[in-house]
Each structure stands twice: as C-alpha cells, then as structure tokens.
N, C-alpha and C positions, 0 to 999 in steps of 0.2 A: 159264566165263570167256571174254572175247570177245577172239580173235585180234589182235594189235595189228598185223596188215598192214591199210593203209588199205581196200587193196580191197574186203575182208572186212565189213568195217564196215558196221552197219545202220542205224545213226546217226550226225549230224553230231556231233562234238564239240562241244562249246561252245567258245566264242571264237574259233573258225575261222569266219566264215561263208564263206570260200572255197575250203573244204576242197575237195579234186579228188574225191571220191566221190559229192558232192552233185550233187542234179537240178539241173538248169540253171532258173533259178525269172525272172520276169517282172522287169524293173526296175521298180522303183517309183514313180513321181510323185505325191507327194503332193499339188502345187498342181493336178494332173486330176484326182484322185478329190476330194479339195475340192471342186471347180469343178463338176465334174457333180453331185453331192449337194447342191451348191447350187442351181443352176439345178432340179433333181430339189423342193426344198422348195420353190423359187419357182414352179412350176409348179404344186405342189399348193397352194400356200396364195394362190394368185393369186387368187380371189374373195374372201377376207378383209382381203388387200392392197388390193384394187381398191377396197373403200368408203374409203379414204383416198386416193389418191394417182391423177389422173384417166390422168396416164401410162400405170400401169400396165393400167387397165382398157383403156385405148385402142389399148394395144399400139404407146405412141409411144416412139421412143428419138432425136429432134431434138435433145435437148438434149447428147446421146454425139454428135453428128456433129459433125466438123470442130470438135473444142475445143479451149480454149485454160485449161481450167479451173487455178486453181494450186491447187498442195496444198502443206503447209507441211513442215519436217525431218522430222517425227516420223511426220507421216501419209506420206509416203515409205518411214521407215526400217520402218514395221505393214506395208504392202503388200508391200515386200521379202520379210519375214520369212515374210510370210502365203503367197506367191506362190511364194516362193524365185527370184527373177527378183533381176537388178542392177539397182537405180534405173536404170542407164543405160538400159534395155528399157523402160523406160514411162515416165521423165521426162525433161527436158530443162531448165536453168537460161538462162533468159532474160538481155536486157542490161539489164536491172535487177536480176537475180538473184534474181528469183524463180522454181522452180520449176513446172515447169506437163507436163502429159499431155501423151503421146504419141499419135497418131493414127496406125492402123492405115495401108500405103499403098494397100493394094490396097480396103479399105471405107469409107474417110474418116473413121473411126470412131476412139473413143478406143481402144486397145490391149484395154482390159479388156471392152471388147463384144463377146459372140458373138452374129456376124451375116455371112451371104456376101453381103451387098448393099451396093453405095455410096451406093445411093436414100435419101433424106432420111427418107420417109416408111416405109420400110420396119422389118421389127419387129427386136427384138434385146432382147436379155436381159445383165445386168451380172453379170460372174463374180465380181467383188466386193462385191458390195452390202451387204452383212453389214461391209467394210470400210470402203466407198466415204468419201473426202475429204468434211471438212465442205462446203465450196463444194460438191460434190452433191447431200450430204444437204439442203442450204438451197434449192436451186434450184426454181423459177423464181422466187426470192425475190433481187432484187439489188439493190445501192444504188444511189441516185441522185446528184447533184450534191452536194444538200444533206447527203448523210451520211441518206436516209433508207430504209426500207426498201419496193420496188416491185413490181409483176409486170415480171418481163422482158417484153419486147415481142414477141422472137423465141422464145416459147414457145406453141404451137401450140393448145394446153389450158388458156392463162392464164385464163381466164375461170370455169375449174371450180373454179379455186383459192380457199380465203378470200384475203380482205383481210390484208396482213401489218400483222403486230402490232410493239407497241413491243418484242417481246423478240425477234422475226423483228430487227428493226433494231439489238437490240444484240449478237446474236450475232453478223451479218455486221460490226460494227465489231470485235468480238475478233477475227475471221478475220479478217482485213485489218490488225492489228497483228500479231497471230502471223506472217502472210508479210510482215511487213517487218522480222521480226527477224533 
C-alpha cells in the first residue's frame, strides 16, 4: 500500500492536475499545435492543392494583405472557438456594423497569415484555411455593380482563374445578406 504523504507518491492522483509532486509539464496551446499541423498538411499536400487554386501554386498571399475582408457572427464565433483568440484579436465591427479582419501591424497582413514580410508579393501561408470566412473561400470571386459575379481586378493570378459561374454569383449574394444581418 502506497504511503499517503504527497511526497512519496509516484503518481499524480486523478483530479489533481496541480498536484505539488507533479513534473512541471509544458503549457499547452492548442491553437499552435493546430496551426503548425496545419501549415505541416498544407505543405505536404501543396502539389494537390495547387492544380486548383493558382494562388497557392504561385505562392501568392495579395489577397491576405491589407484587408478588409468581412466575415459574418457565426464565422467569427468558429474562428474564436477554433483559435481560442477574442473576436477582439482578429475582428473589428465597422460603422456599418459589419465585421471585418484584422491586419497584422507589423506585416500589413491579415492576423491569421504566417508570414515576417510586409512586401505584397511576398509568400505566407493561412493558419486557418481549413476555417477561413466564406468571403476567402470565394475570392477572387467578387460582385459587381449589377449583383454579379467577377474576377477582382486586384488579384494578381485572376487570369488562372475560371470564369465565375451563376452559382460563384449566388453564393456571394447569400454572403452579403448574411453580413447584413
């Protein structure tokens, strides 16, 4: 039978995890070891990705720089959760009251870009991707005047792109009802 001085003990109890005998063990962050496993897949499966998406073959992230992307309650309250951050940490409600990203100050960059560059052109990878805001997932797909769906002009790669379709245009009109609810 095992001594009931704490000292002694070669086990942590259960439901103590701060029992004073215990090794002193690493804090935990979830949303880094997320983050890196993520980046970690996106790295391997970046030649599978890249036959879709001209971006990522090109190793362009313009469209993360200096934005103003909005993202709506719900895709907020997922990043939160997912990230373990305060909305306040990567959103911002505009005077319209829409939500919109945060941009890193020191990389011009959205919050969720890992990247040490300010430079436009330079590479960076999305520690959320797996989460990212529909307005991301859509992009460089935006509407035009008439409510329809276009290449953005300020997308560097628009030309690798298809032609947006009639459902590219009605999904950007559900995101744009959604943030004005």
């Amino acid at each position: 039978m095992q001594d009931s001085n704490p000292r002694l003990r070669l086990r942590r109890p259960e439901g103590y995890p701060d029992y004073p005998n215990c090794p002193i063990q690493a804090k935990s962050y979830p949303f880094l070891n997320q983050t890196l496993a993520l980046i970690e897949v996106l790295c391997l499966s970046r030649t599978h990705m890249a036959k879709r998406l001209p971006c990522i073959q090109n190793e362009c992230s313009a469209c993360c720089r200096q934005t103003t992307m909005p993202i709506t309650a719900i895709e907020a309250s997922l990043l939160s959760r997912r990230t373990g951050m305060d909305e306040s940490e990567f959103c911002f409600v505009d005077e319209d009251g829409i939500r919109r990203l945060l941009n890193n100050q020191s990389t011009k960059a959205c919050v969720f870009l890992a990247t040490n560059s300010d430079l436009v052109d330079s590479p960076g990878i999305c520690t959320v991707y797996e989460y990212r805001p529909k307005g991301c997932q859509c992009y460089p797909y935006v509407l035009n005047d008439n409510d329809l769906a276009i290449l953005d002009d300020l997308c560097p790669h628009k030309d690798e792109f298809d032609s947006p379709s009639e459902d590219d245009t009605l999904k950007l009109l559900n995101l744009e009802k959604k943030l004005n609810q």
